[in-house]
N, C-alpha and C positions, 0 to 999 in steps of 0.2 A: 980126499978123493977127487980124484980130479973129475973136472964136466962130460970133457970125452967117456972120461970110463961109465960114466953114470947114466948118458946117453946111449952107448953101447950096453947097458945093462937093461936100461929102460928105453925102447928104442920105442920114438914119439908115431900114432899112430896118422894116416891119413884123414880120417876124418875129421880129428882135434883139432890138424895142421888149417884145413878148409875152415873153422867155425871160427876162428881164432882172426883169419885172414879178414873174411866180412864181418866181424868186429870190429877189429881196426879198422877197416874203411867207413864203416858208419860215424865210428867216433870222428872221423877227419872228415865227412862231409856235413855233419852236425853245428862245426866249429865254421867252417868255411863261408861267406857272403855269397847269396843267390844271384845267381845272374842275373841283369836287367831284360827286363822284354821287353820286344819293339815297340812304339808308340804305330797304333796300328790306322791313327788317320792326324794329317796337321792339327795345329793347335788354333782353336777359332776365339777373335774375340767374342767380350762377353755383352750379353743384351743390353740394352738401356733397363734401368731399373724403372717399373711403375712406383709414381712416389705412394708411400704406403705412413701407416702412424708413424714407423721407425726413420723414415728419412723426413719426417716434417719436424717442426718443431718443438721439444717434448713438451709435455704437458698443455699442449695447444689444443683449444676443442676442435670437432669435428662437427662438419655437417652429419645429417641423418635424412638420405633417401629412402622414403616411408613408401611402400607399393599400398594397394589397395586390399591387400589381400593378408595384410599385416607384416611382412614380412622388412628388412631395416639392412640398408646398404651404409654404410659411413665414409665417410671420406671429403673430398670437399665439389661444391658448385663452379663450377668453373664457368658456364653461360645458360642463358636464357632465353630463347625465341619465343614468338606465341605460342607456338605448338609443338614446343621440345627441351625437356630436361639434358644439359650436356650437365653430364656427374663424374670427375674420378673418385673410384671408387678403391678402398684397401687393397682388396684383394682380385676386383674383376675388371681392373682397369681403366681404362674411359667407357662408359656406358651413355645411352643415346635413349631415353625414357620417355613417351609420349607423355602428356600435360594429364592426361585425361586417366592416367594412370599410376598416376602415383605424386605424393608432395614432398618437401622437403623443409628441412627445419634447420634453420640457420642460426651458427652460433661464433662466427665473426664476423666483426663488421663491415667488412667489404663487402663481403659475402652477400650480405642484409642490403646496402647500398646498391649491388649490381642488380641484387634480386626487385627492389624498388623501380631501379629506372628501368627492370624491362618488363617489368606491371605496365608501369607510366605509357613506354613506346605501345606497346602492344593495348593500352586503352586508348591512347591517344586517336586511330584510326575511326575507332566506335564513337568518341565524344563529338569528331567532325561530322560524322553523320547525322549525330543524332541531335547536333546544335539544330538545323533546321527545326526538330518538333520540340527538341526540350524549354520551355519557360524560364528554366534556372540558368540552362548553357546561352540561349539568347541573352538575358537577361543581364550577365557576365561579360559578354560580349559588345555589349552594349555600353555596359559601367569602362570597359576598360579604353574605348573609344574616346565617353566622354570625362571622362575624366572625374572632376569635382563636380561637374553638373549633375543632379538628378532628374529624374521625369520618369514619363511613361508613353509605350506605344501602343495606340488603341487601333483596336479595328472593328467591325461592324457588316454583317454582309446580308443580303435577303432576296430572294428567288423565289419568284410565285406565276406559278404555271396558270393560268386562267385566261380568262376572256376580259380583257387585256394580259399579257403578260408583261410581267413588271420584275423587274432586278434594281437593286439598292444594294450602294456600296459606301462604305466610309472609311476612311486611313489619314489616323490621327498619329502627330508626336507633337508630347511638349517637354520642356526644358524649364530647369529653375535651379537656382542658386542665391545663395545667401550669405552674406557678408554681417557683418555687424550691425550696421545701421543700414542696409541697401538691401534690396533680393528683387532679383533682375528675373520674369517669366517669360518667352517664347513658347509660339504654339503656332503648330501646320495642320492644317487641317484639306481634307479635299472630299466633296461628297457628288455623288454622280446616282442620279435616278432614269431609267428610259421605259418608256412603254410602247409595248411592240417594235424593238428597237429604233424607237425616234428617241430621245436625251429630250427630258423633261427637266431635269436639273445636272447642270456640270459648274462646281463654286470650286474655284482654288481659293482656300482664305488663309490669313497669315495677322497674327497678332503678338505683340509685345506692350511689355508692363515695368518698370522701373519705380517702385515707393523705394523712397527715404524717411527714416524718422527719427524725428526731432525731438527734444526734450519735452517731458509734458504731455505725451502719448500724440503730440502733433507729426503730421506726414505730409509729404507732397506728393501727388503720382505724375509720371505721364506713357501715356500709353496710343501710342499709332497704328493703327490695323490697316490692313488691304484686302479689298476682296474684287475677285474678278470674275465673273458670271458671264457664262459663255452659252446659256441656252435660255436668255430671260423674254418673255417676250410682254407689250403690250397690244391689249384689244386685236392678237393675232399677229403682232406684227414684229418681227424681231429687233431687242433693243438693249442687244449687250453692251455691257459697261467695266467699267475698272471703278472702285470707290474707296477715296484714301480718305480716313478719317484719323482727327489728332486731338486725343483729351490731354488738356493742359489742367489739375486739377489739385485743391488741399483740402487734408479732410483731419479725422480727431479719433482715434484708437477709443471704442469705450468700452470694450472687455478686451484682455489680452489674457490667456491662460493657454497649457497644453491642453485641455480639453476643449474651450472656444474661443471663436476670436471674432468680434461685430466691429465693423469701418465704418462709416458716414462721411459725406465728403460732398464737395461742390465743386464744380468745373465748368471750363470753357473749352467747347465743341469744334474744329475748323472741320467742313464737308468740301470733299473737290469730288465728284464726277466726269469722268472720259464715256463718250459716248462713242462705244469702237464699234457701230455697223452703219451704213452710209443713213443719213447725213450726220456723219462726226462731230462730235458737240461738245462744250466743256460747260459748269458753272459749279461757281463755290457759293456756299452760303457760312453763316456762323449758326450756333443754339446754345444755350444754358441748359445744366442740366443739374441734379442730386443724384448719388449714389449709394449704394450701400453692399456691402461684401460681412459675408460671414459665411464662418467654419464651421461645425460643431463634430466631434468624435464622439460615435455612438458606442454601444455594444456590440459584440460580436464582430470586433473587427471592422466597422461599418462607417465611414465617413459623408457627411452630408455639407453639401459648400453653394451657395448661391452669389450671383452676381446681376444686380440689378441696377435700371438709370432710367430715370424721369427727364425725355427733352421738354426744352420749352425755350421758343427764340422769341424774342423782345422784339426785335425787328420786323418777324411778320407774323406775331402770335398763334404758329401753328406748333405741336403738340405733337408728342410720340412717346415712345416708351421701348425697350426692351430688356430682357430675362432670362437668364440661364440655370437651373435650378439643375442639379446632378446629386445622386446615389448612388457609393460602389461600394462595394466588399470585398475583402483581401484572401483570398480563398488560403494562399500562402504567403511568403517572405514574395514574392515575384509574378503573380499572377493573382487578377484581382477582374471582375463583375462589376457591372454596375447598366445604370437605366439615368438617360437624360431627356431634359424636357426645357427646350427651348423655344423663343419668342419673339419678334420684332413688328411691330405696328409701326406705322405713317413716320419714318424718320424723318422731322420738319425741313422741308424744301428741297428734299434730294429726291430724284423717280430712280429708286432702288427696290428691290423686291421684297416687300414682306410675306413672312412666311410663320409658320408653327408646326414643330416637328418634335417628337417621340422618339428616340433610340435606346436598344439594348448593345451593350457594346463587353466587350475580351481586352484585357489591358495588362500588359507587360512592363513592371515596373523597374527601376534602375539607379 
């Protein structure tokens, strides 16, 4: 049977025809590729990336910026001022953390190194300040000046409001060094007394010491001082002076240990005197004397050292003496106390001043 006639027997209805149509087109639009859509703004490049774990290093540690509050930033330290954390940070990029708020805990070594020197700068400002009062920062200061020489610098001060008033000052350094067979001592000293500001006492004095020693606990010293006295007066009358004295002297070691050490020794005296207020004068004489020097280390830190000399000139049999007798204690490694007690009677043929004197004195060692 043919389609026509079959068509014409079953004639296709309207509706069928319509369901059939958008069928078809569904199927064809199904199958078909979607049109593209406009790109609805340019195309922007893309950010700098904040470096984070995944663009650092793998398995490289991280810092940890710790808040106060416990809370933990990671990332790394990038700087350090006195008074500010610069942190990048994983996730919150460069962060800017007051000091006083938070720390951080480093776990590479530069890290560690940047974090050191900027302790270091940022102490540095505080240690210059605080050399003026610190004991230790002077004391430092002092060593890195003089080098191999040790010593110490003393002072002394005293103010007394009364009927006279009276001020007392002392500023001491001395110097020593030691070699094998030689130890070479320097000492400054300057002491100034005034009552009701008139200067009762103004002494610049200046001494040095050079023992060598010889086989057999034998030594030779010599030792030359200076002292210039600018407020001395006699029977009212002013009669300052300059007094250069030179011991030429050998002596015999008869204990030598780190706890003591006793000298005896004999020497020759040369005295020259300047008479520096009008009428200007000179004259030398000679004197023999004996000496004797000893150390002893006590307890509690506590050193006791004397130095003492018997004159006595052959030539015009006049007689003198003087004594230096001192006690200090080391409070620390660089600051140390102590009390002196000095002496000088009729030093044969010279018109110098004797005197005896008591100090408490503050002494900074080096």
């Amino acid at each position: 049977m043919r389609l026509s006639s079959v068509m014409m027997f079953f004639p296709p209805k309207p509706r069928f025809l319509m369901a059939a149509g958008l069928g078809l087109f569904a199927l064809l639009a199904a199958g078909a590729p979607a049109p593209a859509e406009p790109d609805p703004q340019p195309a922007q490049p893309s950010p700098p990336l904040v470096p984070t774990a995944s663009t650092m290093d793998e398995g490289a540690n991280l810092d940890v910026l710790v808040f106060n509050d416990g809370d933990q930033v990671r990332g790394r330290l990038v700087e350090r001022s006195p008074d500010l954390w610069l942190f990048r940070s994983e996730r919150f990029g460069l962060l800017r953390v007051p000091i006083a708020d938070a720390t951080v805990t480093l776990s590479d070594p530069e890290s560690v190194a940047a974090e050191a020197r900027a302790r270091a700068e940022a102490a540095e400002p505080q240690a210059r300040h605080s050399s003026i009062f610190s004991p230790g920062a002077m004391a430092k200061d002092l060593g890195d000046f003089f080098g191999p020489w040790h010593g110490r610098f003393t002072f002394s001060t005293q103010l007394r409001q009364s009927s006279p008033d009276t001020s007392n000052t002392m500023l001491e350094a001395k110097l020593q060094r030691k070699w094998q067979h030689d130890d070479v001592k320097l000492d400054a000293r300057y002491d100034y007394i005034d009552t009701d500001h008139v200067p009762t006492t103004d002494i610049i004095k200046g001494d040095a010491a050079w023992r060598h020693d010889f086989r057999n606990r034998w030594f030779s010293i010599y030792s030359p001082s200076v002292e210039w006295n600018r407020a001395y007066q006699i029977e009212g009358v002013p009669s300052d002076y300059i007094l250069l004295q030179q011991e030429f002297g050998v002596g015999y070691t008869v204990t030598a240990s780190r706890q003591s050490n006793l000298r005896v020794g004999v020497a020759e005296n040369l005295f020259d005197v300047w008479e520096t207020t009008v009428p200007e004068s000179h004259n030398s004489k000679t004197a023999e004397s004996v000496f004797l020097e000893a150390d002893w280390k006590l307890p509690w830190r506590m050193t006791l050292t004397e130095r003492g000399a018997y004159y006595y000139s052959l030539a015009s049999q006049i007689e003198g003496w003087e004594n230096k007798l001192e006690l200090d204690k080391k409070l620390t490694e660089t600051f140390a106390v102590g009390i002196r007690h000095e002496t000088r009677q009729n030093d044969p043929g010279v018109r110098v001043q004797d005197y005896t004197l008591t100090k408490f004195y503050m002494g900074i060692d080096f």
